[in-house]
Every structure is written in C-alpha cells, then in structure tokens.
N, C-alpha and C positions, 0 to 999 in steps of 0.2 A: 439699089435694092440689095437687101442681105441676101448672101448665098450660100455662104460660107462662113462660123463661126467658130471660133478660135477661145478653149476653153483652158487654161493652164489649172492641173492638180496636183496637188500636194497629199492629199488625202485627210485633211483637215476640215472640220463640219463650217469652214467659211469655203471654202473650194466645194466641197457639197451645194453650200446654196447657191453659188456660181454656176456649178451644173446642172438646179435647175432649173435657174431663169436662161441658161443656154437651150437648154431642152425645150423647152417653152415657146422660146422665139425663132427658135428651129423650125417648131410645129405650125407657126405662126405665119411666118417668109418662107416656107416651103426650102429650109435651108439644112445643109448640114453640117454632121459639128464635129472638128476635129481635137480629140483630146492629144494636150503635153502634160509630159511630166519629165522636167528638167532634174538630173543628176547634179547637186550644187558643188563644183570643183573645188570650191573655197573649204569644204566638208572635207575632201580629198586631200587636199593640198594647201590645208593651211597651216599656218605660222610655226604651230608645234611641231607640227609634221616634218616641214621642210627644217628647222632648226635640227632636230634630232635624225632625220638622215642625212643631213649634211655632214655634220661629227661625227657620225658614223660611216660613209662614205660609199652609202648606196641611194638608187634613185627615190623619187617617194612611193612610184605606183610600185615598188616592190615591197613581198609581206604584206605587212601591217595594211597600207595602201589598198594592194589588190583586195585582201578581203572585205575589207570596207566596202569595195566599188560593186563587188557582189553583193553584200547585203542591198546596197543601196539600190542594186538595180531590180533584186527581186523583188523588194516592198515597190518600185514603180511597175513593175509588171502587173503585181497584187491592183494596183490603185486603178489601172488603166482596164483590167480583166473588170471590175465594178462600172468602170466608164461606161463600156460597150454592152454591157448587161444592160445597164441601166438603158443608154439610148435604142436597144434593140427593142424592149420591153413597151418603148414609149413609138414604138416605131419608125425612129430616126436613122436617118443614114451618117454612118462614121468613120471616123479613123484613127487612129492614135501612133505617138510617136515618142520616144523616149529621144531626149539630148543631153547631152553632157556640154557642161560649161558655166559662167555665171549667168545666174536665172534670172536676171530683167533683159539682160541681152538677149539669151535665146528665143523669151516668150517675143521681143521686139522682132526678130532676127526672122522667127516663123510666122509672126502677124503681114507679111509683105504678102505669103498668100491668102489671108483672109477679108474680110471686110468688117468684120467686128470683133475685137476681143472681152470676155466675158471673164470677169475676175471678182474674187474675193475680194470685201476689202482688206481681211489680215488672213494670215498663213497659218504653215504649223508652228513657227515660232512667234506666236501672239502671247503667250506670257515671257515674253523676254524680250521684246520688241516695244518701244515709249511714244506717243501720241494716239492715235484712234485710226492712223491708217498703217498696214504693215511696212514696211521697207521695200520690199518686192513691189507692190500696186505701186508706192510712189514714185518709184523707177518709173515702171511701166509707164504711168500716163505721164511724165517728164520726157520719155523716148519712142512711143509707140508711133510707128508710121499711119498706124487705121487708128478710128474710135478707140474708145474703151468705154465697158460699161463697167461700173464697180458696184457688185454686188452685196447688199447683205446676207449673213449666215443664213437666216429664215428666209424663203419663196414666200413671196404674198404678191398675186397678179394685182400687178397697176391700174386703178383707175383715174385717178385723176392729175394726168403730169402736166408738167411748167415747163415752161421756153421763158429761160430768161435769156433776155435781147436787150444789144447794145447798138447795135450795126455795124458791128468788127466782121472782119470777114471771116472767124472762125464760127462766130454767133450766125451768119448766115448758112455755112454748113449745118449749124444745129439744128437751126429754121427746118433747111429739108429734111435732115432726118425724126425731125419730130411732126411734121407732116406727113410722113412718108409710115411713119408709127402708129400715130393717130388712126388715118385712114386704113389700115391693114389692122389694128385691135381694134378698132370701132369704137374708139375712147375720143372724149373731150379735150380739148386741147385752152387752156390760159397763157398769153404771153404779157411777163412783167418784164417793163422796163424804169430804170430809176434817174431822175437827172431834170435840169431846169423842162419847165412845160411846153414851151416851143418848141426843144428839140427832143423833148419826150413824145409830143403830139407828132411829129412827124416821122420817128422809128417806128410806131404803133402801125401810124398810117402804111407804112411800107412792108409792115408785116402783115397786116390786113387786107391789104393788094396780093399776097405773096400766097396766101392763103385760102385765096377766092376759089380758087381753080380744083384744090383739094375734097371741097366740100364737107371740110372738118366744123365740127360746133365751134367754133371759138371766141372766144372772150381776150380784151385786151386791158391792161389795169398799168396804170401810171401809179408809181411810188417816190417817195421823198427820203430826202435823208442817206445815211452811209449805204451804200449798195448792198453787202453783204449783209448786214442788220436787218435793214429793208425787207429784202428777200425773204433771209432765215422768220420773219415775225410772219410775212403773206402767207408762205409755205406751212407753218403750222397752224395759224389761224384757220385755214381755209382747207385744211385737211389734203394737203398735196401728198402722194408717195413715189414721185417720178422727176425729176430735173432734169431736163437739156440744158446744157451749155457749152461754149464754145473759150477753150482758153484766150487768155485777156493779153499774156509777154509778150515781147519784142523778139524778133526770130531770134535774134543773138544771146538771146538769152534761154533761149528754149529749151536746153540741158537742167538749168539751175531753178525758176523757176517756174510755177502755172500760173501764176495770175494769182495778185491777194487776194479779189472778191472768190472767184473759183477755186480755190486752196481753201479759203476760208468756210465756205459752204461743203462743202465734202470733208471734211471732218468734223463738222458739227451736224446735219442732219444725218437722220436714220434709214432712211431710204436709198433705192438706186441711184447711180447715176449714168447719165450718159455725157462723156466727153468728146468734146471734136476739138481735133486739132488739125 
C-alpha cells in the first residue's frame, strides 16, 4: 500500500504535472508526499569550472562556484515553497527536502524511504535534451529501488489502465499494484498479454486467479505479433490512459537497460506510467 510518495521538482510544467498526479494519489492512498529538489553538482562543478580553477589555483566551490550554489539553492527554495502551498491547499501532508549531488542518484538515494516515486517524464532541460524521455527519468527508472510512475505534463485522472503481463516476476509486482489501484480508484482494470496461445491462455488464466479476490471489473485480451506493437495498437484502439508494467532485463543488466518492449512503450505512448521493478 502507498504511503508515502516521493515527488522530485525541478520547477518545470513537466514536474508540475508530476505534482499533480502525486497529489492525487496522495488524496487517494490516504498518503503523503514528500517534495525534492536536487541541487545538480554537475551545474557546480562542471568541466569549465574545474578547468578554469584549476589554472587558476583555487577550489571550484570558491567565488564564482559559491554564488551559483546560492542562486541555485534559492530558486529550490522558490520551487519547494509552491510544493507545500500547493499540497497544503489540497490538504496533503508533506515535506520537502533540498539535496545536493547528481540528480538521478539523489532522487534514487531518497526513494529507499518511499514507496512510490512520481516523475515527470522530461525536466527543465527539455529543449536540450533528445528522444521523448528526459535524461534524469531515464536514470531514475534504470536505478530506482521503488516503482516509478512517469508522469505527463498535463493531469488527466485515469480511467481506463492496462496490465500488461508476461509472468516475469517483475509483471507480477505490477499485477499487485494495478489491483491494489484499481480497487482504491474504483476503475476497470484490462490485462494484455502477447505470445503463442497456450501459453497465453494460461498467463491470462493466472492473472484472472490473481484477481478474483480483489473484486476488480476485469477483462483479459490475448494479443499476437511483436509485444510492443501489439500493445502500443490495443492501447490506442481501445482508449487506455494508464499502463502497468513490470521491467523485462536480466538483473545484470539492470543499470543499462529496461526491457525493449518496456523502453519501447514509454517513449511512445502519451499517458502515465507505472513501472515496477
């Protein structure tokens, strides 16, 4: 059960919408939600920086450095003073926390105390950043010890989300928490899974077992063809704005990457997501 969610801002109208589908689901799991806003060291202390106080022969946080680290901390002040506004006005219980350091570690570093993190899918540096997810989220869910959900800009409450299932044991984590959603929004729940019929008929069936007890509406749809394809053609057909899933890698590989069909869908649909890893 959510209890505690975990929001990283930047101050960016994609961190907005993050904050309000965190708000949301706060009001929803009776949870609360702690705002970060990570100081990016790399901003600090990067390449030019240390180049030019190096030939020079002083540290970087001196001068030039320290004032930067003020501006930078004031605008996180600014960003987090709206956090708590915001969630106080909506009636949420919070907290907020400024860190310093590189910003997929810290958000990773401070999701060990939450249970859900709640992200934009792109940052403030979204015009300078190339594909459709930011740099930062795709950290995040490559290293996040909890979920992630990857939000878009716009809030639009979900009604109709997908569980796509494999019978990976990260797609069973998703399982629950898309039952556990379901039942707590009062929403419909569809589970697609893709692959020959036997052993399609019987991930279905093991989902439908899995599900009884929840007393969710649900629906189970056998698909053919490339997974991610599959998916992305059901999900727009049929008007989905919610995806469950569970990453597809080999632990050993879990720095580098999430899974094709899961990489693939999260950069090409429009709506949220929720990752388990």
């Amino acid at each position: 059960m959510i209890k505690k969610i975990l929001v990283p801002l930047d101050g960016s109208e994609n961190g907005k919408g993050a904050l309000d589908y965190a708000i949301w689901l706060a009001g929803k799991f009776e949870a609360s939600v702690i705002g970060l806003h990570v100081i990016d060291m790399v901003a600090l202390e990067g390449p030019f920086l240390h180049d030019i106080s190096g030939s020079m022969g002083f540290e970087p946080f001196m001068n030039f450095s320290t004032r930067m680290r003020e501006v930078l901390e004031a605008r996180g002040e600014e960003v987090l003073a709206d956090f708590t506004a915001a969630c106080e006005a909506a009636g949420i219980k919070c907290a907020s926390s400024v860190a310093f350091g590189i910003v997929p570690n810290e958000i990773c570093d401070k999701a060990k105390v939450a249970d859900l993190v709640v992200i934009g899918r792109r940052g403030v540096n979204v015009k300078f950043e190339h594909g459709l997810l930011g740099s930062t989220t795709e950290n995040v869910l490559r290293k996040s010890p909890k979920p992630v959900f990857v939000a878009p800009r716009k809030f639009v409450k979900p009604k109709k989300p997908l569980l796509a299932y494999d019978g990976s044991a990260n797609a069973s984590k998703a399982m629950h928490s898309a039952a556990e959603w379901a039942r707590t929004l009062g929403l419909p729940l569809t589970v697609v899974t893709v692959g020959e019929f036997a052993e399609v008929d019987a991930l279905l069936k093991e989902a439908e077992d899995y599900l009884k007890p929840y007393a969710v509406k649900s629906s189970f749809v056998r698909l053919e063809g490339d997974s991610a394809a599959a998916i992305e053609v059901y999900y727009e057909d049929k008007g989905h704005d919610l995806v469950f899933m569970g990453t597809s890698h080999h632990s050993r590989l879990v720095a580098m990457v999430l899974g094709s069909t899961t990489e693939h869908l999260i950069r090409l649909l429009p709506g949220p997501f929720f990752i388990e890893r």
